[in-house]
C-alpha positions as a Markdown table, in Angstrom:
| # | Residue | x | y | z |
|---|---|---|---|---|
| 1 | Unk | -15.3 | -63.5 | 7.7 |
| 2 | Unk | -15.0 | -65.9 | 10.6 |
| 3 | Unk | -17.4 | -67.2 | 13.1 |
| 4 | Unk | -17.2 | -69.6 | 16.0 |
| 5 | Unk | -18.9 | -70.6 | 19.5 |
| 6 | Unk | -18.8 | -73.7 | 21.8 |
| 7 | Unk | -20.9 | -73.6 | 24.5 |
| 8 | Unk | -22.0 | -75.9 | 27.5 |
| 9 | Unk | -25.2 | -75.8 | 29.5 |
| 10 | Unk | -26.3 | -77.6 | 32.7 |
| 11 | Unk | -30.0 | -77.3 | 32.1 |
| 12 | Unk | -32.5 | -78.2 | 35.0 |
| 13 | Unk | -36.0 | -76.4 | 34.0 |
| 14 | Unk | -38.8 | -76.9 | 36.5 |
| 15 | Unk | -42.0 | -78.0 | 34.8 |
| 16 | Unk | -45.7 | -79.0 | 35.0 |
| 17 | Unk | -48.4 | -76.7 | 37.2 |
| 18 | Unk | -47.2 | -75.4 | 40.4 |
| 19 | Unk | -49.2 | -76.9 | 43.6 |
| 20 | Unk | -51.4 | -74.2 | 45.2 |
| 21 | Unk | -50.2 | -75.3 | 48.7 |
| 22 | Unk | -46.9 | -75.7 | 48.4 |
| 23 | Unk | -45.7 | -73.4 | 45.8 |
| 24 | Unk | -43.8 | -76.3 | 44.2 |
| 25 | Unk | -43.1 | -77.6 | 40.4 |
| 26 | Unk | -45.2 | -81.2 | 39.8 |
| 27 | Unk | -41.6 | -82.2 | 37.7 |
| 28 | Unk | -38.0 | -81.4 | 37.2 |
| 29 | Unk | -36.4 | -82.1 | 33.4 |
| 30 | Unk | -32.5 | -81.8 | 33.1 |
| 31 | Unk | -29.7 | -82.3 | 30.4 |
| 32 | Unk | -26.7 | -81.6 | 29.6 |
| 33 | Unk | -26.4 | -80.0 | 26.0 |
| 34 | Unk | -22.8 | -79.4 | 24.0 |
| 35 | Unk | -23.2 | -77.1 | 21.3 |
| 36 | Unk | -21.4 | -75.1 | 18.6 |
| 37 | Unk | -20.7 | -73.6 | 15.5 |
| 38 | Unk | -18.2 | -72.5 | 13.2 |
| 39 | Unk | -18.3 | -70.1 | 9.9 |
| 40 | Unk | -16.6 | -69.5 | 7.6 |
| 41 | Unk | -17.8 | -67.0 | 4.7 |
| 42 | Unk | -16.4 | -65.0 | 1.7 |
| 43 | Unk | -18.2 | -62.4 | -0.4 |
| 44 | Unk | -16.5 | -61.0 | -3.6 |
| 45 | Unk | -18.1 | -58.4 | -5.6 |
| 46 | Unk | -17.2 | -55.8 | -9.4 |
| 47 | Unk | -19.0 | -52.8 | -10.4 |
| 48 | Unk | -18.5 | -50.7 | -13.1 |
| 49 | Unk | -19.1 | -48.6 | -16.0 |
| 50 | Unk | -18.0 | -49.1 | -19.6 |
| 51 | Unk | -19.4 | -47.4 | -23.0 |
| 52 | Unk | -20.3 | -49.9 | -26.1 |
| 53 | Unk | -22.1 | -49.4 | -29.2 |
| 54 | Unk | -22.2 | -46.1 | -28.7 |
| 55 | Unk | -24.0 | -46.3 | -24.8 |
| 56 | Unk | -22.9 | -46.2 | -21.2 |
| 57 | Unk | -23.4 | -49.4 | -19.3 |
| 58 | Unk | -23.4 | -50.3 | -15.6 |
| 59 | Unk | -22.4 | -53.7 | -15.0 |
| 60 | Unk | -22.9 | -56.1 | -11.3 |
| 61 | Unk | -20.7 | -59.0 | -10.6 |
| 62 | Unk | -20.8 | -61.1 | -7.9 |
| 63 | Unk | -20.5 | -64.5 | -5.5 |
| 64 | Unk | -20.8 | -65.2 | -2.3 |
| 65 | Unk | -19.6 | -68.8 | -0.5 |
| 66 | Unk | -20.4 | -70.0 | 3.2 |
| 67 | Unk | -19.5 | -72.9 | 5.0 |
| 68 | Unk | -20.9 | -73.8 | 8.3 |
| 69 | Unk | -20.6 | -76.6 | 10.7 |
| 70 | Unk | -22.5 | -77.3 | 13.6 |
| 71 | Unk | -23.2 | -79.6 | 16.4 |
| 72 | Unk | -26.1 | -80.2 | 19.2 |
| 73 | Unk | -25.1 | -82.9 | 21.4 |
| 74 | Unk | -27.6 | -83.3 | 24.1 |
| 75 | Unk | -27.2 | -85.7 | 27.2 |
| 76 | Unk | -29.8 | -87.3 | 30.0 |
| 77 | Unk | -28.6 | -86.8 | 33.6 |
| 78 | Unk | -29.1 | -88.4 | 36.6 |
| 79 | Unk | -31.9 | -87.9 | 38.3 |
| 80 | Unk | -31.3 | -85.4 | 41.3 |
| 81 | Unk | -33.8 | -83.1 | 41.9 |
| 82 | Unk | -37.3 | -85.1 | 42.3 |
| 83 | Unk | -41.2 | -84.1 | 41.6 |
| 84 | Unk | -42.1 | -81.4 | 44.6 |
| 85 | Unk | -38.3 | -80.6 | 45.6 |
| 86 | Unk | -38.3 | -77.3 | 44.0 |
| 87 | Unk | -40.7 | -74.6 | 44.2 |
| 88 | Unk | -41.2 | -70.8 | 43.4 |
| 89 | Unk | -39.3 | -69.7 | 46.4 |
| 90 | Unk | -36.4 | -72.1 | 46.5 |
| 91 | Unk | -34.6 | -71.8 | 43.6 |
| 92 | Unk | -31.1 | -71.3 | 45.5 |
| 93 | Unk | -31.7 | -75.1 | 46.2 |
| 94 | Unk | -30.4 | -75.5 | 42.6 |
| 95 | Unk | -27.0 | -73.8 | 43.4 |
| 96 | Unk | -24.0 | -76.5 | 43.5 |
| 97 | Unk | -25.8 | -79.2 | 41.9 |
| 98 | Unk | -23.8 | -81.5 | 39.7 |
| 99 | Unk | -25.4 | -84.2 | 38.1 |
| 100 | Unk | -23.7 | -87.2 | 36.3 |
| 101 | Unk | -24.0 | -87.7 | 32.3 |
| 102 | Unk | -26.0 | -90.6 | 31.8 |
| 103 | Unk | -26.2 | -90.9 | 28.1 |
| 104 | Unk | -26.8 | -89.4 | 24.5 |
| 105 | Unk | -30.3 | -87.9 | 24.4 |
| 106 | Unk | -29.7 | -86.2 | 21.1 |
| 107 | Unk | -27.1 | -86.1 | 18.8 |
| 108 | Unk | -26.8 | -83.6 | 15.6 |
| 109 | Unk | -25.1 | -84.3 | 13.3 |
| 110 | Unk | -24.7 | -87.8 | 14.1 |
């Protein structure tokens, strides 16, 4: 069997309380994450029945092997969207924004 993803995610996630008045987010967080994995895995198995010393026997044999490698690379942005710029009822304000990749946030593995 065979398994394998890449993906890439321009993340901007509102945060903190919402202000009563103005319906908007106290902060904005944002990255950039790269992320992925890749499988491979084998499993081999033998049944059976044999007769010895004068009985019937069932015998199980098996092994299984996996390999897997993955990555999470995660990266600040720039800083585009401010405190108070985006609220419950302008989300379309997000649409068409591209920040720039700033640096490595998080690296795994490294």
């Amino acid at each position: 069997m065979r398994q394998s993803f890449e993906s890439d995610i321009m993340r901007i996630n509102p945060t903190g309380p919402i202000d009563r008045e103005t319906g908007n987010f106290a902060g904005v967080f944002s990255r950039y994450e790269e992320t992925g994995n890749h499988s491979k895995a084998a499993d081999l198995s033998l049944q059976g029945q044999f007769g010895l010393w004068g009985r019937q026997h069932k015998l199980l044999i098996g092994a299984d092997w996996r390999e897997s490698n993955a990555h999470q690379w995660m990266y600040s942005l720039d800083q585009v969207l401010y405190p108070g710029m985006v609220g419950l009822d302008n989300f379309d304000t997000l649409n068409g924004i591209d920040p720039t990749i700033l640096y490595p946030w998080y690296l795994w593995p490294v």
